[in-house]
C-alpha positions as CSV (number, residue, x, y, z in Angstrom):
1,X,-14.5,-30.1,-2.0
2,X,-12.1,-27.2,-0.6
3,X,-10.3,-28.4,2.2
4,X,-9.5,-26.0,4.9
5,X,-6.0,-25.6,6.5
6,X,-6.6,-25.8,10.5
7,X,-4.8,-22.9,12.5
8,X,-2.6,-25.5,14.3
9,X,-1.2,-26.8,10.8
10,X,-0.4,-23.4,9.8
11,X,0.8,-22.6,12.9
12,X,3.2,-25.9,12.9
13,X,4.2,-24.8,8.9
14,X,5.3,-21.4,9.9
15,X,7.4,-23.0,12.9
16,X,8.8,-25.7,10.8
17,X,9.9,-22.9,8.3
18,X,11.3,-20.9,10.6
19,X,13.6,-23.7,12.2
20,X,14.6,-24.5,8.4
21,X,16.0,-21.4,8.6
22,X,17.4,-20.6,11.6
23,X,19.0,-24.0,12.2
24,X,21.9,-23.3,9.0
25,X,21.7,-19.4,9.8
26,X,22.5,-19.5,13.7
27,X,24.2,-23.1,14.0
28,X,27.3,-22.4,12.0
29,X,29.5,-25.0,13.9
30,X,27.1,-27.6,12.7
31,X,28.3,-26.9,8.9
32,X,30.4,-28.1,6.7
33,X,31.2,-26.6,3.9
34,X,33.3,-27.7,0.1
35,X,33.5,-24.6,-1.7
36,X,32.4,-23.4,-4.1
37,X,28.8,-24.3,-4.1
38,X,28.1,-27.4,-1.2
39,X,27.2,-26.6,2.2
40,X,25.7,-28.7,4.7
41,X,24.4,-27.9,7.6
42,X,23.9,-30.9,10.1
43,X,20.0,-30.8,11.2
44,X,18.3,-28.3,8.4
45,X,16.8,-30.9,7.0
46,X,14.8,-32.1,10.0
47,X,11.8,-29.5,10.0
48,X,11.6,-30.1,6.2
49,X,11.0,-34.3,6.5
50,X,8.8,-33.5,10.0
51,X,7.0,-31.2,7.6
52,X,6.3,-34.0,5.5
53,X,4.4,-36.3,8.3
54,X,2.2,-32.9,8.6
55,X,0.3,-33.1,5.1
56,X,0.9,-31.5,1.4
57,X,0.6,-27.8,2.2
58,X,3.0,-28.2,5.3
59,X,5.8,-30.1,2.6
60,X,5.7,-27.8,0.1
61,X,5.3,-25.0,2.3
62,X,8.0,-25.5,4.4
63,X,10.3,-26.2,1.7
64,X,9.3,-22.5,-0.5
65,X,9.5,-21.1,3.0
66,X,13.0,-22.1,3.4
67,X,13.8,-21.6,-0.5
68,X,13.0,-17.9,-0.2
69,X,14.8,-17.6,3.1
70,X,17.9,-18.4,2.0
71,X,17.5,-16.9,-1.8
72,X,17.6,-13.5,1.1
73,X,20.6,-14.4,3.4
74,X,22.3,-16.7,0.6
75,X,21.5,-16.4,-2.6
76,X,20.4,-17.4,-5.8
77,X,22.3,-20.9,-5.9
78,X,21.6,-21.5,-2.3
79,X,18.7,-20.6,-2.5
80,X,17.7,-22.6,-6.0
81,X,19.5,-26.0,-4.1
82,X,16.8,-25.4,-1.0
83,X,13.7,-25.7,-3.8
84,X,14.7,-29.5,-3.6
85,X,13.2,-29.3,0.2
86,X,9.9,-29.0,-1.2
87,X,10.1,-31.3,-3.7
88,X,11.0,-34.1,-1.5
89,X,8.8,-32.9,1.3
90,X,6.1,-33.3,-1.8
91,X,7.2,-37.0,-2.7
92,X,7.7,-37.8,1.3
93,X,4.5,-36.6,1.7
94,X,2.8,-38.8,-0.8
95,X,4.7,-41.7,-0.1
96,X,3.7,-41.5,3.8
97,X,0.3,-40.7,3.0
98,X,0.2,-44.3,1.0
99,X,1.2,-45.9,4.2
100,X,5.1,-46.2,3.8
101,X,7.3,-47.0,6.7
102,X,8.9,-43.5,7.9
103,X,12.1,-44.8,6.9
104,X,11.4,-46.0,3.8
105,X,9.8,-42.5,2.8
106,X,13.3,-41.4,4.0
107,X,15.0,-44.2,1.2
108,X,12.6,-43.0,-1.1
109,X,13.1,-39.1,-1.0
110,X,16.4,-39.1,-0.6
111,X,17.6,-39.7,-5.0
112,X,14.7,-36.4,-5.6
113,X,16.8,-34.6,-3.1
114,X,20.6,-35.1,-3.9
115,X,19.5,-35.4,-7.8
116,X,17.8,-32.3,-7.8
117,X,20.5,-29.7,-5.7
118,X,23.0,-31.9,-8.3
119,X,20.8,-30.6,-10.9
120,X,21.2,-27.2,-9.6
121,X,24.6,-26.8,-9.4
122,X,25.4,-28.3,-12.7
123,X,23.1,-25.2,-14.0
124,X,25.0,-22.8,-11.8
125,X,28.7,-24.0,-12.8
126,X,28.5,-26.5,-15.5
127,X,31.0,-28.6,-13.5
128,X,31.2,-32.3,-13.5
129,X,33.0,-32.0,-10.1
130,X,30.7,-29.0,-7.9
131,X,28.3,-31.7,-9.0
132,X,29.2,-34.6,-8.3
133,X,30.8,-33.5,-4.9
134,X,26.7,-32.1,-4.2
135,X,25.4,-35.5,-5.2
136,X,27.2,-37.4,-2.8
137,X,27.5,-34.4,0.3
138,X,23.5,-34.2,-0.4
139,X,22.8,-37.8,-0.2
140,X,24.8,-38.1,3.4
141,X,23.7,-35.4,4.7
142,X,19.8,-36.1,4.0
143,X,21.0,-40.0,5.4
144,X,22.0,-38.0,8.7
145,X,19.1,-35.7,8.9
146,X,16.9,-38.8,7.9
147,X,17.9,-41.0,10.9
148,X,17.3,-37.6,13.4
149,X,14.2,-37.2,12.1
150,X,13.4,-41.1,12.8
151,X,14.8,-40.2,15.9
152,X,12.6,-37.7,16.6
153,X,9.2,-39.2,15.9
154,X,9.8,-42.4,17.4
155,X,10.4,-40.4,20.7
156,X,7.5,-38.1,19.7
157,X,5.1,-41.5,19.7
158,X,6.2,-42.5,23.1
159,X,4.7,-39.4,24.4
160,X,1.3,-39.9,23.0
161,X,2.3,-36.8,20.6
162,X,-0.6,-37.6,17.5
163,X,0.4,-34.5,14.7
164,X,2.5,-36.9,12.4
165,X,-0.5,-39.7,12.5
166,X,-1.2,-40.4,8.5
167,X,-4.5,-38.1,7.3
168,X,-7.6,-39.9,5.0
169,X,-7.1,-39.1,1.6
């Protein structure tokens, strides 16, 4: 059976994606940056794990969305580091789906993430040390941008706000 994608889902994807990219494009104070390859900015990750709560096509989709986006305004290296948003929107996305905590989908994401944009840089410059300092910058800053997103959907369930709630598989 072919399921559909509802207009509000695609709707909330192409948001999602377009926050994943404005947030590190227009909020420059908010980055941090160890040259020559790491860059963090605080927040871009947030539309990426919200994306997760959303369903598969709204993980992966946000995380291409944002992987293309900056391959354009970045780069190749960039750009090849923000794949790892829809791989772990992917795993986040199964793992929530199975009826994980939020925050443990959060624990669980988190090594796909920094091991993968480690994994990219280590193809890029074949140094121990752009590496390493990726691994370790990756795994704050998703820790950071895990405990907004927390943030976030615990104040979106005292609203009554129902688009994260988990889907039948």
């Amino acid at each position: 059976m072919r399921r559909r994608i509802a207009i509000g889902d695609l709707t909330a994807t192409g948001i999602l994606t377009a926050l994943a990219l404005m947030i590190p494009l227009v909020f420059t104070f908010l980055r941090v940056t160890i040259p020559p390859f790491f860059t963090a900015t605080l927040m871009s990750h947030v539309p990426s794990m919200l994306a997760m709560l959303m369903g598969p096509f709204a993980a992966v989709g946000v995380g291409l969305g944002s992987a293309l986006g900056f391959t354009i305004f970045t780069g190749p290296v960039i750009g090849a580091r923000a794949l790892s948003h829809a791989v772990f929107g992917w795993v986040g996305n199964w793992a929530w789906q199975r009826g994980m905590p939020l925050w443990l989908v959060m624990v669980i994401t988190l090594p796909f993430h920094a091991l993968f944009e480690m994994g990219v840089v280590w193809m890029f410059s074949a140094n121990v040390q752009n590496a390493l300092i990726t691994l370790v910058g990756t795994a704050a800053h998703h820790t950071v941008d895990a405990a907004v997103a927390l943030a976030i959907v615990a104040a979106l369930q005292r609203t009554g706000v129902r688009w994260f709630e988990r889907t039948a598989h």
